[in-house]
N, C-alpha and C positions, 0 to 999 in steps of 0.2 A: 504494500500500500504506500502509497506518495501523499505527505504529507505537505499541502498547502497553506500561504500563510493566511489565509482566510478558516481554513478547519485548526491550526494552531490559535489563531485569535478567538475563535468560538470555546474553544477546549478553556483557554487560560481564563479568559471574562467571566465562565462559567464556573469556573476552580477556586474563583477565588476565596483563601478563608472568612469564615463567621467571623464578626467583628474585628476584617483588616486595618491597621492604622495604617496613617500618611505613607510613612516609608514603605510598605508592604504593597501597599496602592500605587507608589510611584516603578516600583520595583517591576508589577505586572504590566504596569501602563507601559512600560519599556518595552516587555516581552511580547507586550498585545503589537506593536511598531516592527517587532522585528522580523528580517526577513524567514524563509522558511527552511534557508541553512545560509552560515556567517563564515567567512573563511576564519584560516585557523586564527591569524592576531586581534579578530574582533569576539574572538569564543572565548579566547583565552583574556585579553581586557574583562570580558562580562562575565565571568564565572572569578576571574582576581588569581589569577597561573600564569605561569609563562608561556610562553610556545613550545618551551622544551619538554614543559611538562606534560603540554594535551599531546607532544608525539610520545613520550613515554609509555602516558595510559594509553594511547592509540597502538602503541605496539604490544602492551600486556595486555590489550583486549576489555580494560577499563571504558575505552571511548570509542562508541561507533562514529565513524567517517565514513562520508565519500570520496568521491576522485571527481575532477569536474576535468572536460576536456583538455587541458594542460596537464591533466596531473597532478594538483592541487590537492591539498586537503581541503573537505570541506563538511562544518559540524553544523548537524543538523538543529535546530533551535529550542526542538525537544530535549534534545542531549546539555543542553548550555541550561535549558530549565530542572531539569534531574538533577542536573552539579550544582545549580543555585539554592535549590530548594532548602528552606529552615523553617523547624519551626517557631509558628508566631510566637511572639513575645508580646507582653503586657507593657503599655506604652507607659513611660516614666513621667509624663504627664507635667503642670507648669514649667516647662524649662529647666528643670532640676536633671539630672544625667543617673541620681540616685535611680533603682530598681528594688531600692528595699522599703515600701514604705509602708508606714505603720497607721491609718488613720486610727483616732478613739480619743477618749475622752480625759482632760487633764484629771488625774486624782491629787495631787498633790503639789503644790509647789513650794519650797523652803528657800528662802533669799537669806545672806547671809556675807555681809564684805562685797567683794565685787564678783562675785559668784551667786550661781542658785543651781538646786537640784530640781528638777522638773520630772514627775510620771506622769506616763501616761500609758492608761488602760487601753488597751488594742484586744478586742476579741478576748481571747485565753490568756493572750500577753501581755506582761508589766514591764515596759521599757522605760528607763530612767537615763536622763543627760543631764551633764554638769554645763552647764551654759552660762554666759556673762546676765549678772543682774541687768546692764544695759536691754540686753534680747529680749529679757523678759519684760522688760518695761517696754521697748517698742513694740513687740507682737499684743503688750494687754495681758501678759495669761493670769488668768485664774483658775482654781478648782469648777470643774464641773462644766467649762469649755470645751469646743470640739477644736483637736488638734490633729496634725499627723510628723509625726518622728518619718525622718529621710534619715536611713545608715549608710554611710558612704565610706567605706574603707572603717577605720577603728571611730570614727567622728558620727555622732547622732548631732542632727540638726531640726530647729522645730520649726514649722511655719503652723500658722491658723488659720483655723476654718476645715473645711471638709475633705481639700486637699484633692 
């Protein structure tokens, strides 16, 4: 069967994940544009390999090719979508780059010098940051607010509201 970029566009619009974000969305919209096979340096740009590597997997039988009149390689756009493919991730949402975040509700805040300890009840979970009494003055917090804890590396950061 020959695969046209018109039945590749049908296949991927129709694929696409239940609640895809932005970048998942731009990702297809790409693949919806592209042709219905890419020579090797525009397969290997869009899958993020070198050229040496799609002949590699081309010769360990990892990547189907064709052969175009010259003798070329050539990846079919199926192939460049199977290499692509991840799955979806939960979008990190205001601008923040964290993926850890914790909405729920302040229980506790203790100010103390130019420090405060701040929990907050998330679900099952009690996560507590040492954060500047400043923070806590400009976010507002008090007991019994809605907050969400962002962990980014060893660092808990709070912003307000529902997050």
């Amino acid at each position: 069967m020959v695969k046209t970029a018109s039945s590749t566009r049908s296949r991927i619009s129709g694929g696409m994940p239940p609640g895809a974000g932005a970048r998942t969305r731009a990702a297809y919209a790409m693949l919806w544009h592209m042709p219905s096979d890419l020579t090797l340096g525009d397969a290997a740009r869009a899958i993020g390999v070198s050229v040496d590597t799609l002949r590699r997997w081309d010769r360990a039988g990892k990547l189907q090719t064709t052969r175009d009149e010259r003798n070329q390689r050539r990846v079919p756009s199926s192939e460049v979508e199977r290499l692509t493919a991840r799955p979806p991730r939960h979008a990190a949402g205001d601008g923040l780059s964290a993926r850890n975040r914790f909405s729920g509700v302040v229980r506790s805040v203790e100010v103390d010098g130019v420090m405060a300890l701040v929990e907050i009840e998330a679900g099952p979970h009690r996560i507590t940051a040492a954060i500047t009494r400043d923070a806590v003055e400009e976010l507002g917090l008090t007991e019994g607010m809605r907050a969400t804890a962002a962990v980014k590396a060893t660092s808990v950061m709070i912003e307000k509201g529902d997050g």
